[in-house]
Every structure is written in structure tokens, then in C-alpha cells.
C-alpha positions in Angstrom: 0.0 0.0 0.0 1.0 3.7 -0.3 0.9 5.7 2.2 2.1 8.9 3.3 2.8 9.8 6.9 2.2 13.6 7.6 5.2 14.9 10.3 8.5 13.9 10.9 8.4 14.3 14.5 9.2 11.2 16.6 6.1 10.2 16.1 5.4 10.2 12.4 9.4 8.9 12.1 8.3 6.0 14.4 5.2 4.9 12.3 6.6 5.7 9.1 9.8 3.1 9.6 7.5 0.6 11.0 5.1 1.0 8.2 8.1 0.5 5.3 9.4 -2.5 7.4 5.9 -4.3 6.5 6.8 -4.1 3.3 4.5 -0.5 2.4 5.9 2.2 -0.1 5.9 5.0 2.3 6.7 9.0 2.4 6.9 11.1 5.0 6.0 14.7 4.5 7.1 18.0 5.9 6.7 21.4 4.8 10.4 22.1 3.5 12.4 18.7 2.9 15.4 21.0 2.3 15.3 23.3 5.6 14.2 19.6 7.5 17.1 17.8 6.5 19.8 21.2 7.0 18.4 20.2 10.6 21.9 19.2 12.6 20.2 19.8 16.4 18.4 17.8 18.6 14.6 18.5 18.4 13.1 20.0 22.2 12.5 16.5 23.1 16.1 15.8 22.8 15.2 13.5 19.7 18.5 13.4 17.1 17.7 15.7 13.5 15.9 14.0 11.3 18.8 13.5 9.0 19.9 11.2 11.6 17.3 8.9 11.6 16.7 9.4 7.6 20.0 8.1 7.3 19.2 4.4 8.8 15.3 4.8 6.5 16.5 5.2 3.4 13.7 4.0 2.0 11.2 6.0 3.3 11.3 9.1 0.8 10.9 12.6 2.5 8.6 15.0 0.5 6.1 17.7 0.9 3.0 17.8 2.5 0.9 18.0 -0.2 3.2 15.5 -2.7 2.8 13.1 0.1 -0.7 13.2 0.3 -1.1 13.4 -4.0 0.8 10.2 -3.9 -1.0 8.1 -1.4 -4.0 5.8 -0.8 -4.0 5.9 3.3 -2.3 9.2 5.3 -1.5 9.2 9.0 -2.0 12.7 10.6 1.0 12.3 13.0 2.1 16.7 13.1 1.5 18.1 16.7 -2.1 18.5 17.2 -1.7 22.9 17.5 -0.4 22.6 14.0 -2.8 19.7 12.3 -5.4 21.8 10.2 -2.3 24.2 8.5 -0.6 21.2 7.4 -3.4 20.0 6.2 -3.7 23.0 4.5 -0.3 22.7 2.9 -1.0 19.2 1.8 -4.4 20.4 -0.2 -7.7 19.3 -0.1 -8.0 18.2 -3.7 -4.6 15.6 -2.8 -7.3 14.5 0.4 -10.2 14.3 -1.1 -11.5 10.5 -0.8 -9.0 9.3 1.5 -8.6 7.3 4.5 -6.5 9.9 7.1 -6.1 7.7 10.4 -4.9 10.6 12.8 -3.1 9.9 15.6 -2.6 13.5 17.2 -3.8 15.5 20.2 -4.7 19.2 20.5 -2.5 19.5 23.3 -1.7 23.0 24.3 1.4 23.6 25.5 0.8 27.4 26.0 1.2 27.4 29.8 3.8 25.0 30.2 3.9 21.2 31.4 1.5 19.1 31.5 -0.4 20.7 28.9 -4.0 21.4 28.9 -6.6 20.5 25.8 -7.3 23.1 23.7 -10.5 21.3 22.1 -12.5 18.7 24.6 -16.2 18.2 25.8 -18.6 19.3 22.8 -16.0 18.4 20.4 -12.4 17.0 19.1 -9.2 17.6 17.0 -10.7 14.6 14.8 -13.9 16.4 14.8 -12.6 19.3 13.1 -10.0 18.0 10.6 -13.6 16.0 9.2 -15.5 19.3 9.5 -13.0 21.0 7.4 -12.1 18.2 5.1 -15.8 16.7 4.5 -14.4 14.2 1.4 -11.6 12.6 3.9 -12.5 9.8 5.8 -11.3 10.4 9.2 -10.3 7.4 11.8 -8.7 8.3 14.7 -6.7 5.6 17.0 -3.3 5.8 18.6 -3.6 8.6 20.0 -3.7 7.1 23.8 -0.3 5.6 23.2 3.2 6.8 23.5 4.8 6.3 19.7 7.3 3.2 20.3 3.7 1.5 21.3 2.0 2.4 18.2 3.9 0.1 16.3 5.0 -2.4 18.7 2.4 -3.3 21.3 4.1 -6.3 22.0 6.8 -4.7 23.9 4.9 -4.7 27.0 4.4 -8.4 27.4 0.8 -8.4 27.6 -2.1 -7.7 25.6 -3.8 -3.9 25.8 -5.7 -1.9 24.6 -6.6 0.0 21.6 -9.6 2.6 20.3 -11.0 3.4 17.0 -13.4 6.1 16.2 -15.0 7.2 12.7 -17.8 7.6 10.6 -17.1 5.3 7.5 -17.5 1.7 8.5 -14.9 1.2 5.5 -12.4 3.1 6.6 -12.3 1.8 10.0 -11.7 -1.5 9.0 -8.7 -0.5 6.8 -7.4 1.0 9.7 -8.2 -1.8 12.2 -6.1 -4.4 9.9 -3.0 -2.1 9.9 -3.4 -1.8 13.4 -3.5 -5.7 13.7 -0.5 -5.8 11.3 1.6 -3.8 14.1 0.2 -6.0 16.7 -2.7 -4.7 18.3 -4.7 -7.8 19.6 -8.0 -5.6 21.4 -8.9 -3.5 19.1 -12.4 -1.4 20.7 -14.4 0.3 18.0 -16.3 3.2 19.9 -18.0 4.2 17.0 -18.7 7.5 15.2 -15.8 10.3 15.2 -18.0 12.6 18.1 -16.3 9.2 20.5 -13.2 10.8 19.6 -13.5 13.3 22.1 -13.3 10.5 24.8 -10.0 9.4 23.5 -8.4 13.2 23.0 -10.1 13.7 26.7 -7.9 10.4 27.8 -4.8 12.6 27.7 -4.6 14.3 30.9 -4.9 11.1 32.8 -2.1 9.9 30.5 0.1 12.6 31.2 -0.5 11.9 34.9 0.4 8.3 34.7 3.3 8.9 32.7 4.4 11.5 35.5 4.1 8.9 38.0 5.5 5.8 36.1 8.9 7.8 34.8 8.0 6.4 31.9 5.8 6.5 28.8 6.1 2.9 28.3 3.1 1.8 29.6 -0.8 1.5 28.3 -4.4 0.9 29.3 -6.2 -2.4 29.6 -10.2 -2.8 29.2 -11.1 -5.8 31.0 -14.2 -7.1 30.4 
């Protein structure tokens, strides 16, 4: 499959590598591959440049936004959730139009300082918006509630957890739920339209929280039925 993974933040280098290791044609999009790639400094997070990383992921070919989304069948939405609706934007609506987006951010609002607060929650989501603004895309939104190493590899913790889906196309949401099997994901729970969304973004603080505890973001939640 092609598919196009929207940031090159930890996050969107972590699915993108997995992704090409299971055998996808995958690009990873920024806004300018030059200026991303003159990069020689650690990000805030203390994450190497992306040339550094590049360098082992040949494979994965960094573009633009919108020659990313032109080129592929399924985008992941991994930019920071503050910036998610300009890049967007920059990738184009008519390269969107019709596609699955799975997006995996959080409007997280670092404006105050640490933890952040939500800057969308309640009476709507992030999710809710990039659908409201891009009626043609087909908006799933899942691994949000997980730090980015457990995106891909779930198995790393040695027992199953769990994993939500939200959407509004039935189709979509199954083409998303096989990719998230194909990284491992073993309880998958469908929540239903995108509006459940806002239950997942809303799962955040409590995340932070744990993670702040823990020492650790290695760690995720189990539904027990």
C-alpha cells in the first residue's frame, strides 16, 4: 500500500519506519524537505535531527505535505495536534479528497507549560474538526492514547492492551483496524462515530498523569471485560 505519513516528529518517524518495514511504499512529509534535513540539532525532546534517523530509513522518501498526500492511498496525521489543520492545508484538499486519514494526534496545548492542557475537549475533538474541514476525507482516529514506540510495537509490554478506533465510514475503519493488527494490536475497541473521539483526546490528561508517576511513557491501558 502507499501511504504517506504527515510529520517527521518522533512520532510520524516511528510509524513511518515501522510501516516500510511491513513491506508498504511509504513518504513522510514536511513542509520544507530541504530546511528539515539542513536540521543538525536535537529536536526539544532531545530527539536526534531527522537526517539522523533518515540516514538508517533510506527507504522511506521525504517530501512535501501536499506531494505526500497526492501520492498516497491511506495518510496518518501524526504533526503536533496545535499545527494539524495548516498542514493540512499545505498538503491540499483536492490531494485528500477520498481518502482514509487515520490521525493519531492530540490538540494539546502547551501554552502554559507542562503538563499541557486540551485546547478542544467536551462538545468536540481535534478529529472532529479536521472531518468538519475536510468533508471528502474519511477520518479514523486511533493511537492517540499511546506513546509512539507502542504504536507500532504493542508487544513490547508483554501483555495484551488496549486500543480505540473512532470514525464515521465503516470502511475506513476496517482498513485501519487491519494495519493496526499488522503492528500487533490484539484488542482492538471500536467506539463508534468520530464525536467518540472526544473520549479518547479527553484520555490525555490522565495519560500525562500516569506517565508522570511511572517515569516512563512505556506503559498503556487495559479494558477488562
Amino acid at each position: 500500500m502507499n501511504i504517506s505519513v504527515l510529520g517527521t516528529g518522533m512520532v510520524g518517524r516511528t510509524i513511518a519506519g515501522r510501516l516500510h518495514e511491513l513491506g508498504h511504499t511509504v513518504a513522510i512529509g514536511t513542509r520544507d524537505p530541504q530546511a528539515t534535513l539542513a536540521r543538525v540539532d536535537p529536536d526539544q525532546m532531545g530527539n536526534p535531527p531527522f537526517t539522523t534517523w533518515h540516514a538508517a530509513h533510506p527507504g522511506v522518501e521525504l517530501t512535501t505535505f501536499a506531494d505526500a498526500a497526492a501520492r498516497a492511498s491511506l495518510l496518518v496525521n501524526a504533526s503536533s495536534g496545535g499545527a494539524t489543520l495548516d498542514v493540512l492545508d499545505l498538503a491540499g484538499a483536492d490531494n485528500l479528497r477520498g481518502k482514509v486519514l487515520l490521525d493519531v494526534a492530540n490538540p494539546l496545548d502547551f501554552s502554559a507549560g507542562f503538563p499541557p492542557t486540551l485546547s478542544v475537549k467536551d462538545t468536540d475533538s481535534l478529529a472532529e474538526q479536521v472531518q468538519r474541514a475536510y468533508p471528502e476525507v474519511k477520518v479514523v482516529k486511533s493511537l492517540n492514547t499511546l506513546t509512539a514506540s507502542l504504536m507500532v510495537d504493542p508487544g513490547s509490554l508483554g501483555e495484551s492492551s488496549t486500543v480505540f478506533v473512532s470514525g464515521d465510514d465503516a470502511g475506513a475503519k476496517a482498513e485501519v483496524v487491519e494495519l493496526l493488527k499488522s503492528f500487533g494490536h490484539d484488542d482492538v475497541i471500536d467506539l463508534g462515530p468520530l464525536e467518540t473521539a472526544r473520549g479518547t483526546e479527553m484520555l490525555l490528561p490522565l495519560w500525562l498523569r500516569v506517565m508522570g508517576a511511572l517515569g516512563t511513557g512505556q506503559f498503556n491501558f487495559k479494558v477488562v471485560r
